[in-house]
TIVEXVEX-556189 format. One record per atom (N, C-alpha, C): residue number from 1; residue in one letter; chain; atom name; x, y, z. Coordinates in steps of 0.1 Angstrom, whole numbers, plus 5000, padded with zeros to 4 digits. Layout:
<atoms>
+-----+------+-----+------+------+------+------+
: seq : type : mol : atom :   px :   py :   pz :
+-----+------+-----+------+------+------+------+
: NUM :    A :   A :   CA :    X :    Y :    Z :
...
+-----+------+-----+------+------+------+------+
</atoms>
This chain:
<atoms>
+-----+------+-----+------+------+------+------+
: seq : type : mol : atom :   px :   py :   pz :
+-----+------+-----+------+------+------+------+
:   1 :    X :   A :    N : 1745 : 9668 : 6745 :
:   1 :    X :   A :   CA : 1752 : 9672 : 6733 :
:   1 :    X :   A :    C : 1741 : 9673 : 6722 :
:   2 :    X :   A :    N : 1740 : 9683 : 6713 :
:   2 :    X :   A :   CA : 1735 : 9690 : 6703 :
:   2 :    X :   A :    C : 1742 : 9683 : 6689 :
:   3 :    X :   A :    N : 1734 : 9677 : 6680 :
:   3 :    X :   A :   CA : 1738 : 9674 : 6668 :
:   3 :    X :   A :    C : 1733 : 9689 : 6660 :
:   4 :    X :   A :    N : 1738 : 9691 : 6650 :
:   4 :    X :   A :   CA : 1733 : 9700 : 6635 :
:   4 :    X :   A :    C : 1737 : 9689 : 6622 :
:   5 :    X :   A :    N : 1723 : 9690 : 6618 :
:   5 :    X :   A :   CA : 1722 : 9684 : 6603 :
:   5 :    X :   A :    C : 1713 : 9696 : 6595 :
:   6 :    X :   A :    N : 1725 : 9695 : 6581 :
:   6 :    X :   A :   CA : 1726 : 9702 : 6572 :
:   6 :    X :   A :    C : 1715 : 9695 : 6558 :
:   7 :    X :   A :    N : 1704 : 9698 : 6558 :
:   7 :    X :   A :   CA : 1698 : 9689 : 6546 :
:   7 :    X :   A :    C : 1695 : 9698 : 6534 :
:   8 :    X :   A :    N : 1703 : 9695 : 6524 :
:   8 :    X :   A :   CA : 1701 : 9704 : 6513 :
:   8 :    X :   A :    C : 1691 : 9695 : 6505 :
:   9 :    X :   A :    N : 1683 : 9703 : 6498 :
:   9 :    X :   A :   CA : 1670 : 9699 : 6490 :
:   9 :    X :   A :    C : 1666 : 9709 : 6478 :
:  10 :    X :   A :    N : 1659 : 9699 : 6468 :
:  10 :    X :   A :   CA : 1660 : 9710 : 6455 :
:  10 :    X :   A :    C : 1644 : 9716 : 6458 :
:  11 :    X :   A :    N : 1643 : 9728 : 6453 :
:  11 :    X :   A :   CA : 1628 : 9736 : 6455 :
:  11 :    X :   A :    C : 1616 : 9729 : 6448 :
:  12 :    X :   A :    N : 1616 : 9720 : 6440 :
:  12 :    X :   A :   CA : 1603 : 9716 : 6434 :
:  12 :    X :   A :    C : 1607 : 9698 : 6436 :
:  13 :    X :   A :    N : 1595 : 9692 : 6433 :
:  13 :    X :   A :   CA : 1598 : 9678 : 6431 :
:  13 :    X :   A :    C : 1606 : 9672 : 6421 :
:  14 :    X :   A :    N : 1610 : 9662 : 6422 :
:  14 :    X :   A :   CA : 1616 : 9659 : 6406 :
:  14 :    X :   A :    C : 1610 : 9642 : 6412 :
:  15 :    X :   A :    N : 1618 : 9634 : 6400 :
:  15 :    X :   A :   CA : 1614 : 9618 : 6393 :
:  15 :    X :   A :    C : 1616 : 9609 : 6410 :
:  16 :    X :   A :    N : 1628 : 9614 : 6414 :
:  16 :    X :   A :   CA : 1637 : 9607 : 6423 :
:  16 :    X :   A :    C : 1635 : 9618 : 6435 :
:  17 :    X :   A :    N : 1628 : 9628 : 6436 :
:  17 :    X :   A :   CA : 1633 : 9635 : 6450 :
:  17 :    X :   A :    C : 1617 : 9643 : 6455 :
:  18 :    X :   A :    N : 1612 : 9637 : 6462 :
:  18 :    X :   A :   CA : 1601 : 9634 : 6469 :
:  18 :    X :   A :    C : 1599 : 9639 : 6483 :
:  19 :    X :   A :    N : 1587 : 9648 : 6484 :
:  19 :    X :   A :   CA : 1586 : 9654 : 6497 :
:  19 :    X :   A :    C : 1587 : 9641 : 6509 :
:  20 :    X :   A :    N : 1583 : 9632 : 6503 :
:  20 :    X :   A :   CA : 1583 : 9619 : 6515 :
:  20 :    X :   A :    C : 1600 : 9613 : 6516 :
:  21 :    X :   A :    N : 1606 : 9620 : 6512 :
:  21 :    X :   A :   CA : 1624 : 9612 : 6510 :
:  21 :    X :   A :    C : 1625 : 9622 : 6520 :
:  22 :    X :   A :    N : 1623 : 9633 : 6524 :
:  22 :    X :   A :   CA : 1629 : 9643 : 6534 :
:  22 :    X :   A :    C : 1623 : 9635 : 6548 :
:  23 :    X :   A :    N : 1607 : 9637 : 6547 :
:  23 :    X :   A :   CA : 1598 : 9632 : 6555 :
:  23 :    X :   A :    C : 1608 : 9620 : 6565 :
:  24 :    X :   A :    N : 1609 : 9612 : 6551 :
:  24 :    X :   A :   CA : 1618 : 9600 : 6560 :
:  24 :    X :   A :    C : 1627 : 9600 : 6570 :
:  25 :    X :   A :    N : 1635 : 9611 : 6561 :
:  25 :    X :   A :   CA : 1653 : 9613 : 6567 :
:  25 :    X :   A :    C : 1647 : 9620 : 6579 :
:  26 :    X :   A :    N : 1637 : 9629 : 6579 :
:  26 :    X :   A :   CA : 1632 : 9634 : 6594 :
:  26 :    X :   A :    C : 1628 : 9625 : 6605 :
:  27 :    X :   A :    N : 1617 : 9618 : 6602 :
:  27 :    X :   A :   CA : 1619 : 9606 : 6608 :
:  27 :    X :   A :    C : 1626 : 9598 : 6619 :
:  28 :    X :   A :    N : 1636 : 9596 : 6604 :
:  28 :    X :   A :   CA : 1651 : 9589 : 6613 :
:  28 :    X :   A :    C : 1657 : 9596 : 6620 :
:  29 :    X :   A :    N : 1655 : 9611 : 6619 :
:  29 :    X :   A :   CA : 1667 : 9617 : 6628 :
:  29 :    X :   A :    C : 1661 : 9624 : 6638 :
:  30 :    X :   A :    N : 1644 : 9624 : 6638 :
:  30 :    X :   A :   CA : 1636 : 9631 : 6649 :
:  30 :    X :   A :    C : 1641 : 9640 : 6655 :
:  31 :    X :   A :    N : 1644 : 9656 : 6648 :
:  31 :    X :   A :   CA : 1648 : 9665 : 6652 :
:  31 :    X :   A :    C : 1634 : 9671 : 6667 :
:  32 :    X :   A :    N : 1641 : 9679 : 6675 :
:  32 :    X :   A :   CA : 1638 : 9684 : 6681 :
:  32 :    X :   A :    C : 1635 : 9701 : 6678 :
:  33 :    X :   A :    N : 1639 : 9708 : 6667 :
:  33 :    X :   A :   CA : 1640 : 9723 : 6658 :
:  33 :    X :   A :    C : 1644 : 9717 : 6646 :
:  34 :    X :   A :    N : 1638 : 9724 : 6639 :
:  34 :    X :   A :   CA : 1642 : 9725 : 6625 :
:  34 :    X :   A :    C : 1641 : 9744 : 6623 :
:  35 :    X :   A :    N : 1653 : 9745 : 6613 :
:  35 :    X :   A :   CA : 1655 : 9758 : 6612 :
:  35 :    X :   A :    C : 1652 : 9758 : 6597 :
:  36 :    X :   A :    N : 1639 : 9767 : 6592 :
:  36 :    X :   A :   CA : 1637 : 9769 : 6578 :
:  36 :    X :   A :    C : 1643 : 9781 : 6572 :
:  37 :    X :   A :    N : 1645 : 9782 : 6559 :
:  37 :    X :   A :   CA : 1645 : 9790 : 6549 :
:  37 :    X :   A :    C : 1638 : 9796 : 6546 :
:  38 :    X :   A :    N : 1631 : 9806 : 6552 :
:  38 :    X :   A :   CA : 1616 : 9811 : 6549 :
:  38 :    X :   A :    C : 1618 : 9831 : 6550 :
:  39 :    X :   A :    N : 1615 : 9836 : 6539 :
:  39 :    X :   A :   CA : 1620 : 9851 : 6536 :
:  39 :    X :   A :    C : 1608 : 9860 : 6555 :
:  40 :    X :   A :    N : 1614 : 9863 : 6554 :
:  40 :    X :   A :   CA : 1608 : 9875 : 6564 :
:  40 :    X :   A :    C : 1596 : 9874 : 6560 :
:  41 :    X :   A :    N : 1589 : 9882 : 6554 :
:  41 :    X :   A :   CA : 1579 : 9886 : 6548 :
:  41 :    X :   A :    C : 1563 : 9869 : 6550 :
:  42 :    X :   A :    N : 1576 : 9857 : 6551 :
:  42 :    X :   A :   CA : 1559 : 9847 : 6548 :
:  42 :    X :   A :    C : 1556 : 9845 : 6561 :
:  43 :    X :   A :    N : 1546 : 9840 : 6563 :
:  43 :    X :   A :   CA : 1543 : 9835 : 6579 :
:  43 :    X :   A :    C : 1546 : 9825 : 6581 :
:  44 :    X :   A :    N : 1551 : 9822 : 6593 :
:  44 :    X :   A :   CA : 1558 : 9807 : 6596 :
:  44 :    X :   A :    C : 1547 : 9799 : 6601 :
:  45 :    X :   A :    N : 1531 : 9806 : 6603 :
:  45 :    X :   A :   CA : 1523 : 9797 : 6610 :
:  45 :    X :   A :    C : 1515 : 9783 : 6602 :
:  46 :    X :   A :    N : 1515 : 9775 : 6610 :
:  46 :    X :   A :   CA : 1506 : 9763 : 6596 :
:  46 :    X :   A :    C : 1496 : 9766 : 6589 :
:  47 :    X :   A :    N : 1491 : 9766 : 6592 :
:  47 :    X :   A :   CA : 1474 : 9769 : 6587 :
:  47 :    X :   A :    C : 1477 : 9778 : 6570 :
:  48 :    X :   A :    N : 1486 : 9788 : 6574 :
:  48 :    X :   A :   CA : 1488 : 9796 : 6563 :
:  48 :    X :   A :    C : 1494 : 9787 : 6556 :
:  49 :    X :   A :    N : 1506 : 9783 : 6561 :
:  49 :    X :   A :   CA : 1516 : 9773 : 6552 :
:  49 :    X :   A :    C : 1511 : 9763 : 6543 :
:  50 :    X :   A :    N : 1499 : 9757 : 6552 :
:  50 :    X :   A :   CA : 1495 : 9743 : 6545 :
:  50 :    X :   A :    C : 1484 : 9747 : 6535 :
:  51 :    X :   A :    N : 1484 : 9761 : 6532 :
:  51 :    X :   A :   CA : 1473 : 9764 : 6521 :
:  51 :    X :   A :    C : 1481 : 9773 : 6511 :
:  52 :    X :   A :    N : 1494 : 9780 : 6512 :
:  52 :    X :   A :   CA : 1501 : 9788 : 6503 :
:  52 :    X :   A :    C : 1515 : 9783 : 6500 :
:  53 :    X :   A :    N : 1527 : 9772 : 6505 :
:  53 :    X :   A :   CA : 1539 : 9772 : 6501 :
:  53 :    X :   A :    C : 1538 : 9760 : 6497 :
:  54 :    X :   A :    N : 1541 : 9755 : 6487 :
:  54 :    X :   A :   CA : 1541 : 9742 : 6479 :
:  54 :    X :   A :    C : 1555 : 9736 : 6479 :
:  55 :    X :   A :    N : 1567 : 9744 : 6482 :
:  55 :    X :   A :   CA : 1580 : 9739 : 6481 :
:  55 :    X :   A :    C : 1580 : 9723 : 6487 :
:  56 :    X :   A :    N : 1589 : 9714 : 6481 :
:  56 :    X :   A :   CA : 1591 : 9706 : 6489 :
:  56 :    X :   A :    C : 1599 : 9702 : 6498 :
:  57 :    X :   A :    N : 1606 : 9711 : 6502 :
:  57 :    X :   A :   CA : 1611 : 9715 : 6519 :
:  57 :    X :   A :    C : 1599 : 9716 : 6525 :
:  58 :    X :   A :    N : 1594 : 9724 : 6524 :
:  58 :    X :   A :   CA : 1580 : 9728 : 6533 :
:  58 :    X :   A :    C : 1569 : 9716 : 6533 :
:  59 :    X :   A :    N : 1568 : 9711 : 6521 :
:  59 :    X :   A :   CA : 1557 : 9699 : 6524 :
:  59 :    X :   A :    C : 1561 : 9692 : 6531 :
:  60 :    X :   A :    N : 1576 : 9688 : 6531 :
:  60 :    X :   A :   CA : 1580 : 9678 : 6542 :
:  60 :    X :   A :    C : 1576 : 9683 : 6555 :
:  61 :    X :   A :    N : 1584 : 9695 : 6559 :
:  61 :    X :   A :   CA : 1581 : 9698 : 6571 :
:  61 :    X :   A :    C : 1568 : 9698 : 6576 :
:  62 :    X :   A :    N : 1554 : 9703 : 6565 :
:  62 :    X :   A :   CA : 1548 : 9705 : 6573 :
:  62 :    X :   A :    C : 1539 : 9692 : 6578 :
:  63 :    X :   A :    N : 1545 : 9687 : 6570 :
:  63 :    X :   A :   CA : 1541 : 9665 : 6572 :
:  63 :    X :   A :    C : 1545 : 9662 : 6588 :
:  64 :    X :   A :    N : 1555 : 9663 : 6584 :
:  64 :    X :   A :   CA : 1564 : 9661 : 6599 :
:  64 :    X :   A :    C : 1562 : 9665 : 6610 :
:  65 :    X :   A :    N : 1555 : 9682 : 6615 :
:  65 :    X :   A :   CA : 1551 : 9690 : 6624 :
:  65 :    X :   A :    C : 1537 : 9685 : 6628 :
:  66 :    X :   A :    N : 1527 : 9682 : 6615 :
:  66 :    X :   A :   CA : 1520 : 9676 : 6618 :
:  66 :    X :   A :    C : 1520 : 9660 : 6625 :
:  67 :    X :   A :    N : 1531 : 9654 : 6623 :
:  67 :    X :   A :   CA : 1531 : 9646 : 6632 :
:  67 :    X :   A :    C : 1536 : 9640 : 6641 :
:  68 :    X :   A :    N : 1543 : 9656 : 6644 :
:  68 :    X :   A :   CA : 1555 : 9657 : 6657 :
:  68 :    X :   A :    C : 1554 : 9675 : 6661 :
:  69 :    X :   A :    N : 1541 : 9678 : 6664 :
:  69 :    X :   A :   CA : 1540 : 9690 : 6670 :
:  69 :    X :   A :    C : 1546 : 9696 : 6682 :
:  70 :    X :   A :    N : 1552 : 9689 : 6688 :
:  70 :    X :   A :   CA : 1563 : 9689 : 6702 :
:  70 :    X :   A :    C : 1575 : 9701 : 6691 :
:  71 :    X :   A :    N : 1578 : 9694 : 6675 :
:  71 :    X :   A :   CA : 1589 : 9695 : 6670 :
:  71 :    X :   A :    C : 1586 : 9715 : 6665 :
:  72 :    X :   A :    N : 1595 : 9723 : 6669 :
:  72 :    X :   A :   CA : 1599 : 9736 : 6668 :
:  72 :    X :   A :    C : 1602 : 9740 : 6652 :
:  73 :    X :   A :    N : 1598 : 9750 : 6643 :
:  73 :    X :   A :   CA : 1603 : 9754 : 6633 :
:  73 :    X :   A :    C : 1606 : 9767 : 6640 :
:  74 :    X :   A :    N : 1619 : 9772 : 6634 :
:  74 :    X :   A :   CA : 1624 : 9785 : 6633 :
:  74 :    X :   A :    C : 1624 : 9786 : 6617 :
:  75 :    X :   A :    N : 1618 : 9800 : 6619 :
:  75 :    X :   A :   CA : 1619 : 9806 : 6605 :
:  75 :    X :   A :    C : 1634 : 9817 : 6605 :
:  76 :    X :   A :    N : 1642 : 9814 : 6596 :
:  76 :    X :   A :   CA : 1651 : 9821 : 6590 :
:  76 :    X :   A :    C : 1655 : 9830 : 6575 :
:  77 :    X :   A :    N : 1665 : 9837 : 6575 :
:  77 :    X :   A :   CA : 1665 : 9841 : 6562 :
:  77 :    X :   A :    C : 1673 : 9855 : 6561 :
:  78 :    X :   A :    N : 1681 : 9858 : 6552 :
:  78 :    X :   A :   CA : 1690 : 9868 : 6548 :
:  78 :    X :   A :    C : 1682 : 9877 : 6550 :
:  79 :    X :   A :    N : 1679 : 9890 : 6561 :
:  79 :    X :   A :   CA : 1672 : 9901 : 6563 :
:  79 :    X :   A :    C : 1671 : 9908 : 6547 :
:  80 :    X :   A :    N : 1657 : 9911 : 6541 :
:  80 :    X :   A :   CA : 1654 : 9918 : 6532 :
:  80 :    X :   A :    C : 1656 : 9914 : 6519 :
:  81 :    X :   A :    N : 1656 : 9901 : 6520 :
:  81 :    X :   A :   CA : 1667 : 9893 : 6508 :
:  81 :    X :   A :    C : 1658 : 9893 : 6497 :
:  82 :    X :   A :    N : 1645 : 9890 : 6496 :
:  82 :    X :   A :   CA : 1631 : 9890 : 6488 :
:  82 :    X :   A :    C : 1634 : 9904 : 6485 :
:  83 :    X :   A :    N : 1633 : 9915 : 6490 :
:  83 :    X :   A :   CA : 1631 : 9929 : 6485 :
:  83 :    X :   A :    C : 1637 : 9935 : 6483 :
:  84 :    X :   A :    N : 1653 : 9930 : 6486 :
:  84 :    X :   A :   CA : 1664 : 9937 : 6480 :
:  84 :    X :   A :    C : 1670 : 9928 : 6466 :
:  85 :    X :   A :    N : 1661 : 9915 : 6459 :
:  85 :    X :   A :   CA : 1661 : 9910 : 6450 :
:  85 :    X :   A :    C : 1653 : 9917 : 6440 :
:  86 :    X :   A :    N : 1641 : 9917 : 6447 :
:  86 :    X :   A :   CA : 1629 : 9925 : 6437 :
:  86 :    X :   A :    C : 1635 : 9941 : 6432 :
:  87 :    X :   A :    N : 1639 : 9952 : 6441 :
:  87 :    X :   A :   CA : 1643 : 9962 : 6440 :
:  87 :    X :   A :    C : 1652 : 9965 : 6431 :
:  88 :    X :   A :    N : 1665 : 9953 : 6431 :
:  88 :    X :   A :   CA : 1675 : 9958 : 6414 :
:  88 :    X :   A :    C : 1665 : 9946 : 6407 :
:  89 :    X :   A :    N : 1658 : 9946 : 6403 :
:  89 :    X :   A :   CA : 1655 : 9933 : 6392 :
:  89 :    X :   A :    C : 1659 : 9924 : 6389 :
:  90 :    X :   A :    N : 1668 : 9917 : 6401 :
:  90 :    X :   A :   CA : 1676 : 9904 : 6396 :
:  90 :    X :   A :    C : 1678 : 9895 : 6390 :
:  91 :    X :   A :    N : 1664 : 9891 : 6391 :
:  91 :    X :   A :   CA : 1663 : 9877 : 6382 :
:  91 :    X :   A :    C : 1662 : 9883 : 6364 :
:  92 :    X :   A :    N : 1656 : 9895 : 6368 :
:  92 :    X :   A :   CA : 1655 : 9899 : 6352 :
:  92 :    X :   A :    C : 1669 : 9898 : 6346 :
:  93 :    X :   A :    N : 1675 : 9911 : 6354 :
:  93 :    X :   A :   CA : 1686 : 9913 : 6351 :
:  93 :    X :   A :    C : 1698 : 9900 : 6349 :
:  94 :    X :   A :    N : 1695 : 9887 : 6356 :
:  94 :    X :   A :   CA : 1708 : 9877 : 6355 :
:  94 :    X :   A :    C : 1699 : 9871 : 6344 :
:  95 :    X :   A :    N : 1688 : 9869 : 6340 :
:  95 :    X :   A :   CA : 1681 : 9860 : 6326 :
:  95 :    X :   A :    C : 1693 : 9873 : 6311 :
:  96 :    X :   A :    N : 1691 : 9889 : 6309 :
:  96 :    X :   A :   CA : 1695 : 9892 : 6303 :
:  96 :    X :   A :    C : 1709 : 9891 : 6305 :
:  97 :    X :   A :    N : 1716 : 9893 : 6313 :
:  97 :    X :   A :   CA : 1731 : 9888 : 6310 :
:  97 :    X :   A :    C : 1732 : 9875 : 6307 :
:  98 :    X :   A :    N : 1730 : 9862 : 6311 :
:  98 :    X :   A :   CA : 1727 : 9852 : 6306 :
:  98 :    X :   A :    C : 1728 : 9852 : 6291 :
:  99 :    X :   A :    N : 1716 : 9859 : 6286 :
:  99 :    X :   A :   CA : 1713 : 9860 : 6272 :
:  99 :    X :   A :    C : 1722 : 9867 : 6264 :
: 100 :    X :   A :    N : 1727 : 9876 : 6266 :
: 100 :    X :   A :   CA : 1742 : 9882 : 6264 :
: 100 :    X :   A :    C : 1751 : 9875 : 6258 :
: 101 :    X :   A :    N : 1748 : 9865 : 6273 :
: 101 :    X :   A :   CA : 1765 : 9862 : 6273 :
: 101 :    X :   A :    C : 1764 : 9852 : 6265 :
: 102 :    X :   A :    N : 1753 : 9839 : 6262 :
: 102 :    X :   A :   CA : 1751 : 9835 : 6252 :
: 102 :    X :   A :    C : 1750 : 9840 : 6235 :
: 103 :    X :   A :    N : 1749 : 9849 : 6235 :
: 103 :    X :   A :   CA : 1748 : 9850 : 6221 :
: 103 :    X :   A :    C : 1759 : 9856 : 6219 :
: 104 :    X :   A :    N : 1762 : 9863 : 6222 :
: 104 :    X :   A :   CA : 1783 : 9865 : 6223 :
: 104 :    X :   A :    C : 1789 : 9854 : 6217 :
: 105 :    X :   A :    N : 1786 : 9841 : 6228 :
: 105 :    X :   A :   CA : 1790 : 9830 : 6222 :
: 105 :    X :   A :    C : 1789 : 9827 : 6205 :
: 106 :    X :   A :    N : 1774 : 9824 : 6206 :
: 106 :    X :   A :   CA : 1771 : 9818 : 6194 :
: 106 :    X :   A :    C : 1775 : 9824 : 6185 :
: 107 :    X :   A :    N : 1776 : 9839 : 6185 :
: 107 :    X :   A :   CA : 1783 : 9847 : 6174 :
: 107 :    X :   A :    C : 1796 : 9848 : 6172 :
: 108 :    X :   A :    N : 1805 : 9843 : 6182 :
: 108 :    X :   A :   CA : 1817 : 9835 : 6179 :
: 108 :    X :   A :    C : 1828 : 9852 : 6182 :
: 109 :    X :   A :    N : 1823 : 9856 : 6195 :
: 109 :    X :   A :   CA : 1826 : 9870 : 6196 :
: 109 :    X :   A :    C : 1835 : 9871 : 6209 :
: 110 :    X :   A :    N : 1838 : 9859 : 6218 :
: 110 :    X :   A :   CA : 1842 : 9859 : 6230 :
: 110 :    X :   A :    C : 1858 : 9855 : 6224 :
: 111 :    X :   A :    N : 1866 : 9857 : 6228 :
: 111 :    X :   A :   CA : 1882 : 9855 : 6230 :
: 111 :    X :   A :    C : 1880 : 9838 : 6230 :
: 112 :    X :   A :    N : 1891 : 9830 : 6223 :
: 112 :    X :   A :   CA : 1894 : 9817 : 6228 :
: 112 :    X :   A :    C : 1893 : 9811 : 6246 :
: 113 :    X :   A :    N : 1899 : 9821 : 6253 :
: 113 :    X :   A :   CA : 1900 : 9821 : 6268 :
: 113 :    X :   A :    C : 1887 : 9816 : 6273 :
: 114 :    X :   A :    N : 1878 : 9830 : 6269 :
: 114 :    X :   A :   CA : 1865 : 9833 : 6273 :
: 114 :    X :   A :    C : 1848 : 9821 : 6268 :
: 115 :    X :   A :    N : 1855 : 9819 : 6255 :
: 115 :    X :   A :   CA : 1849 : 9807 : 6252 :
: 115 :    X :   A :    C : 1851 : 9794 : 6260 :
: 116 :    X :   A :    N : 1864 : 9788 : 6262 :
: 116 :    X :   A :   CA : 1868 : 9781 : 6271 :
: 116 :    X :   A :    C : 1859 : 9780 : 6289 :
: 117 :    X :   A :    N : 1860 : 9791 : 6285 :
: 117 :    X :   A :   CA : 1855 : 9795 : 6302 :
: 117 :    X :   A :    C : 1836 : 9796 : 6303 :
: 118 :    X :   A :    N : 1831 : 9799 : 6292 :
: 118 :    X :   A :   CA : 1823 : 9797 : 6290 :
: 118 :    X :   A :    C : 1816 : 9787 : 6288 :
: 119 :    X :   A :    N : 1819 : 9774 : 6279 :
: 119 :    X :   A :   CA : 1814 : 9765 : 6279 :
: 119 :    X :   A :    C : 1822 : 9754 : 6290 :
: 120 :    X :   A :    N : 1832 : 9755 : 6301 :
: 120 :    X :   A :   CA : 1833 : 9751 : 6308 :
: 120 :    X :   A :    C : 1824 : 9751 : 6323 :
: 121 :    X :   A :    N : 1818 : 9765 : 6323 :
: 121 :    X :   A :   CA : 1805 : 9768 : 6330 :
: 121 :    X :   A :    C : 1796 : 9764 : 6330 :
: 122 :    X :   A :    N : 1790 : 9764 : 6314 :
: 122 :    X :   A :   CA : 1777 : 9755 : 6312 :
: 122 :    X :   A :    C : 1777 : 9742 : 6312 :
: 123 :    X :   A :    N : 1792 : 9734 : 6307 :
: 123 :    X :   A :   CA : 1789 : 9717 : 6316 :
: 123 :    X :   A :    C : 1787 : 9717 : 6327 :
: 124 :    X :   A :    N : 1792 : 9727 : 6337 :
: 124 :    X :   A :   CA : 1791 : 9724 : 6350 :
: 124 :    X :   A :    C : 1776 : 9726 : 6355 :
: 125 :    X :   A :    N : 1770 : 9737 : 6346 :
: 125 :    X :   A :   CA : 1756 : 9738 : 6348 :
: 125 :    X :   A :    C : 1745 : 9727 : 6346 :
: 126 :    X :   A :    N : 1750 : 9724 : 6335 :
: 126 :    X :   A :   CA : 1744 : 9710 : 6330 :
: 126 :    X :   A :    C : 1747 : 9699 : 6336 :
: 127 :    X :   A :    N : 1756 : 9696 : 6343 :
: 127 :    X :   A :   CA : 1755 : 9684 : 6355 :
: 127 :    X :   A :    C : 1748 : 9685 : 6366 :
: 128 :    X :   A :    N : 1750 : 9699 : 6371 :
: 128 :    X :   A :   CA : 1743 : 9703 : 6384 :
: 128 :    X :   A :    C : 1729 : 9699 : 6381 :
: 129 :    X :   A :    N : 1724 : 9702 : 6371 :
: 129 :    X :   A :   CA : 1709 : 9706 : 6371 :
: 129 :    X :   A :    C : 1709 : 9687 : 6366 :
: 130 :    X :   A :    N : 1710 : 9680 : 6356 :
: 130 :    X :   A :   CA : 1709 : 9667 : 6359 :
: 130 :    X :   A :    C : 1712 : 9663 : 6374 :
: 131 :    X :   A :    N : 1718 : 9663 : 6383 :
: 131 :    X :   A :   CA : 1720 : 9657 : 6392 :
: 131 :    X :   A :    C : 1707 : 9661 : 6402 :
: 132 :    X :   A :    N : 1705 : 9674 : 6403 :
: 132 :    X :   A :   CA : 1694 : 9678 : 6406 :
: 132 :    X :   A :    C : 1681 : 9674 : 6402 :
: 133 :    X :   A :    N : 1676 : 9675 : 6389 :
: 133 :    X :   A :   CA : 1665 : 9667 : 6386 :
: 133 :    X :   A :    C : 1667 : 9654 : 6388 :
: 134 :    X :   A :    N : 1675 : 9645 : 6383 :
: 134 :    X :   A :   CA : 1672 : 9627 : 6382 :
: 134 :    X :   A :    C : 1674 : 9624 : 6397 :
: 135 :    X :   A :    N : 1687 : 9627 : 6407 :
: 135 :    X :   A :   CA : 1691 : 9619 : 6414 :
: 135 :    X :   A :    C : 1684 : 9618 : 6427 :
: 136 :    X :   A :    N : 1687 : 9609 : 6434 :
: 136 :    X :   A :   CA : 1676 : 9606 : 6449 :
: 136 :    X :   A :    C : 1681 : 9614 : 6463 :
: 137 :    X :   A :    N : 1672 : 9618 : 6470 :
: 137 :    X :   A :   CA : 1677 : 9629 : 6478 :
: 137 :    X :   A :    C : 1691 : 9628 : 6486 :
: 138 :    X :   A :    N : 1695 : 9610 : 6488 :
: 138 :    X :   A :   CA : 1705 : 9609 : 6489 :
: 138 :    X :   A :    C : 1716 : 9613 : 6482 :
: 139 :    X :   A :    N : 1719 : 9610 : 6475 :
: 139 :    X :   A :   CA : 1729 : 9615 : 6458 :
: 139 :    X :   A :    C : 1729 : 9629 : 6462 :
: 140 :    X :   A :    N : 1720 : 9637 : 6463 :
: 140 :    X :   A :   CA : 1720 : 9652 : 6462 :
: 140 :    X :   A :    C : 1725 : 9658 : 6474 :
: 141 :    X :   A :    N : 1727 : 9652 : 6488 :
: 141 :    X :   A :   CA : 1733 : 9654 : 6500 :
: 141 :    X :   A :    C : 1749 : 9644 : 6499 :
: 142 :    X :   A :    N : 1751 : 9640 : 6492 :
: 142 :    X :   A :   CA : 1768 : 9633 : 6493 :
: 142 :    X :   A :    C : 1777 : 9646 : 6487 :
: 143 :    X :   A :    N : 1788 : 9641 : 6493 :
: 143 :    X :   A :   CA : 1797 : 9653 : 6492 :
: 143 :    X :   A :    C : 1799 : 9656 : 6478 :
: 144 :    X :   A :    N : 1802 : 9645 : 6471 :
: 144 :    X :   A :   CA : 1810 : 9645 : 6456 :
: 144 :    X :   A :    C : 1796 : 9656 : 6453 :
: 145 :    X :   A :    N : 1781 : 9656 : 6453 :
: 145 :    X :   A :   CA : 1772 : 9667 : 6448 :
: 145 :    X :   A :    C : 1773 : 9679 : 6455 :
: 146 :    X :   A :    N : 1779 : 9681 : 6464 :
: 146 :    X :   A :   CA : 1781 : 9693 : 6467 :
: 146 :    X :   A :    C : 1794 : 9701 : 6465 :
: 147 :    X :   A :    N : 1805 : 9690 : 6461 :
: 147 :    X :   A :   CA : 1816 : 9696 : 6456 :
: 147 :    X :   A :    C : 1809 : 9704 : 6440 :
: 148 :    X :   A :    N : 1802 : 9691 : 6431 :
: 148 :    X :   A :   CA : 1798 : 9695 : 6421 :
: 148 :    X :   A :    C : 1790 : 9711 : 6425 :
: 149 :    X :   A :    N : 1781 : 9713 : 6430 :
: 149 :    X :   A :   CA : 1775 : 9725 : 6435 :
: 149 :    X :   A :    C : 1782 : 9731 : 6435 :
: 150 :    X :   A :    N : 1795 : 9738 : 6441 :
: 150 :    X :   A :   CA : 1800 : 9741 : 6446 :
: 150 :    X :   A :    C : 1819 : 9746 : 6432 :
+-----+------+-----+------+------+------+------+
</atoms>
């Protein structure tokens, strides 16, 4: 029988969430494959990895591979997902709506409803992203954080 473990992790380090907190949980659970997040376009091989992706998913892993080379990465990833982001401008484009929809606000231009709805969003944003930065990789894998995510 085949386990699957789901390990959600935030893209940069923070106070409490440490390439070595993954490392660990690997460790303990001595996978046989790990299935990465990695866009089409990067190279899954080490040598490249261990000199161009800094994430700390990836550090862990590549900690890990290095000391369990038996252990398999699959590289995975939404086909074209990098280049069909880059091609509408997305990140531009969601920073300017963002900004929009913020100043709407402040100008006191949104419907009661929409205000409501509005700053009921941004607490939720604002928890997410504290819970993300402070909490310990554990905290960020319990359910109650992924209801919050979610």
């Amino acid at each position: 029988m085949n386990t699957v473990v789901i390990l959600g992790t935030c893209h940069e380090e923070t106070k409490n969430y440490k390439a070595e907190h993954i490392v660990d949980i690997m460790e303990g659970l001595q996978p046989s494959i790990i299935f990465e997040e990695l866009p089409e376009e990067w190279k899954a091989d080490l040598e490249f990895r261990k000199k161009n992706i800094t994430g700390v998913e990836s550090k862990a892993i590549i900690t890990y591979i290095q000391r369990h080379p038996e252990c398999k990465v699959i590289q995975y990833d939404i086909q074209y997902r990098n280049r069909t982001l880059k091609e509408n401008n997305y990140f531009e484009m969601q920073k300017q709506f963002n900004a929009a929809l913020e100043k709407l606000y402040k100008e006191g231009t949104l419907t009661s409803e929409d205000r409501l709805r509005f700053t009921h969003l941004y607490d939720i944003y604002k928890m997410r992203d504290r819970s993300l930065s402070n909490d310990h990789v554990r905290i960020i894998n319990s359910s109650s954080s992924v209801t919050l995510i979610a």
